[in-house]
Structure formats: structure tokens, C-alpha cells
C-alpha positions, 0 to 999 in steps of 0.5 A: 500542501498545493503549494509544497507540491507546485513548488518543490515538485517530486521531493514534496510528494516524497516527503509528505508520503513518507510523513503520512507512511510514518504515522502522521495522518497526512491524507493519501489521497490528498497527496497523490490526487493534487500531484496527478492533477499537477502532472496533467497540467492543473498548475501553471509553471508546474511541470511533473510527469505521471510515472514520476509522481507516482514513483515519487508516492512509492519510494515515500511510502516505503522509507515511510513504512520502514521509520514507523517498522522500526519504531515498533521493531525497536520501542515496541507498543509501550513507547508508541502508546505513549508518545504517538499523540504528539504526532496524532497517532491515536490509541484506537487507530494503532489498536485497529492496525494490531487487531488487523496484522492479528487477524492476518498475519503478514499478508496484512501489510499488503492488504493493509497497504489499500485501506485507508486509515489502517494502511497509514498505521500498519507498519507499527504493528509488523513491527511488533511482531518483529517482521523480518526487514526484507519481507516486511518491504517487499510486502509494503513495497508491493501493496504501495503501488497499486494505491499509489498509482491508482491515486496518482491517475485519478488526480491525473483523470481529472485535472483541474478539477481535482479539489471538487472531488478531494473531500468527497473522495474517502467513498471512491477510495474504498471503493479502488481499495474494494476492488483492487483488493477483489481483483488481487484475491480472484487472481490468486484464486485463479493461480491456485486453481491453475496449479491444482488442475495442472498437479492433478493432470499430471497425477492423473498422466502418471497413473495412466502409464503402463508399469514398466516390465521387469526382465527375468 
């Protein structure tokens, strides 16, 4: 995987995105961690920028998202229990994901998108559910970028000395997942609290005004 990433650059992180996106248990972290620390300079005679890895990240991880939606979409649960192994999809894993978009519905592929292993497996059952393509991505879309990104300036941190932490790392992602997922869910918090305050302020504006007097 180093090798495909120092030699084809922004195309690799793509591809192997898009693999890991589609079902095939490729780490993330891996990924996105090597490309960071490439970006920083860990590899001589590869030169990649930040942005572009981690938009490289992005875009896989979205065409990804949508070739595992749309086997789910089209063959449904039968075809992926079937055949899934050949790629190493594992039964308990898919049932992981459904029970996961069970439980919360569309909002779980974005929250799904920041936890590791379901994030890999749950466009199969959005999928099933027959979620609508365009809110299907916009929602992949929008969870793959925090993850992505967080990765992408971890490899870039810490540079050379990415492969010390690689397989040590399944810890910290949780970890960036838990609080990203935190930070996401006091801001919505916060939005809803705002737009609460401000419907009942001006409630509270309306009732206060005077009634207007009728002219005899």
C-alpha cells in the first residue's frame, strides 16, 4: 500500500478509498494516515499537498459509498450475504451496519461515516432501505470529510514516524470519532436551543403588542 501511494500519488489514495468505501476491508486509517505523512514529506521523491490528499480521500470515499448503495439498492440482502465473502465482507459486519441504520435511521450514514468498521459497511444497508441517491450522498458526503480530514493531518502531525502509531492507532480513531461525533451532536444541540430562544422571543413580542383598536 506505501508503495502504491509513493508511486501513483492522489489516484492510489483514491482507488484504495474507494475499495475500503465499497466494502473491502481496507483500513482508513492506514490510508489516509501514510498519504498525510507522504504529504509532510516522509517519502523522498514524493511530493503530494495536504488538501489534495485528503480531497482525494473524500471523492473516494464517496464513488465508494455509492457502488456498495447500489448493490444493496438493486440485489438487496440476499445477493451481499451470498457473495460478500469473496471480497471479505463478513455476515456479522453487514448485520452490524443494518441493526446500526435500524436503529437511526438515515442520519446514521453520517454518523456512521466516523466509526470505524460500520463506517466501512454502512452504505449496503441505506441501500436496502432504498435511500434516495441524492440524500444518500449528500449525507456520505458530508460525514466523509471530517474523518477524512482528521486522518489525513494525523499522518501529516506526525510524518516520518506515521508507522509507529499505524498499529496502535484503532484507539485514537475512536477516539477522533467520539469527539468529532460529540462536538457535532452539542453544536446541533446548540442550533436547536438557538431557534427555540428566538421562536419564543418573538412569541413572547407578539403577545406584548397591544391589539390594535377597531374604528367604529
Amino acid at each position: 500500500m506505501q508503495h502504491f501511494i509513493a508511486s501513483y500519488g492522489y489516484l492510489a489514495v483514491f482507488l484504495l478509498m474507494l475499495a475500503e468505501s465499497a466494502c473491502i476491508p481496507i483500513p482508513s486509517e492506514l490510508i489516509m494516515l501514510f498519504g498525510g505523512a507522504v504529504a509532510a514529506g516522509a517519502v523522498a521523491g514524493a511530493h503530494l499537498n495536504l488538501v489534495g490528499v485528503i480531497v482525494a480521500g473524500v471523492a473516494g470515499n464517496v464513488v465508494g459509498s455509492y457502488v456498495a448503495w447500489a448493490v444493496g439498492y438493486f440485489w438487496g440482502p440476499p445477493a451481499v450475504r451470498r457473495w460478500g465473502r469473496f471480497i471479505g465482507v463478513r455476515e456479522h459486519e453487514i448485520d452490524r451496519a443494518v441493526k446500526w441504520f435500524d436503529r437511526y435511521g438515515p442520519a446514521a450514514v453520517f454518523f456512521g461515516r466516523l466509526l470505524p468498521v460500520v463506517r466501512t459497511f454502512i452504505s449496503l444497508p441505506a441501500g436496502f432501505a432504498q435511500m434516495p441517491a441524492l440524500r444518500f450522498g449528500l449525507y456520505t458526503t458530508a460525514g466523509c470529510i471530517p474523518w477524512t480530514a482528521a486522518l489525513g493531518a494525523a499522518g501529516y502531525a506526525v510524518g516520518s514516524n506515521w508507522q509507529t502509531i499505524a498499529n496502535d492507532f484503532h484507539g485514537p480513531t475512536y477516539a477522533i470519532a467520539a469527539i468529532i461525533v460529540v462536538a457535532i451532536v452539542v453544536a446541533l444541540v446548540l442550533h436547536f436551543r438557538r431557534r427555540r430562544n428566538g421562536a419564543h422571543a418573538a412569541g413572547y413580542q407578539q403577545d406584548a403588542q397591544p391589539p390594535a383598536r377597531q374604528h367604529r
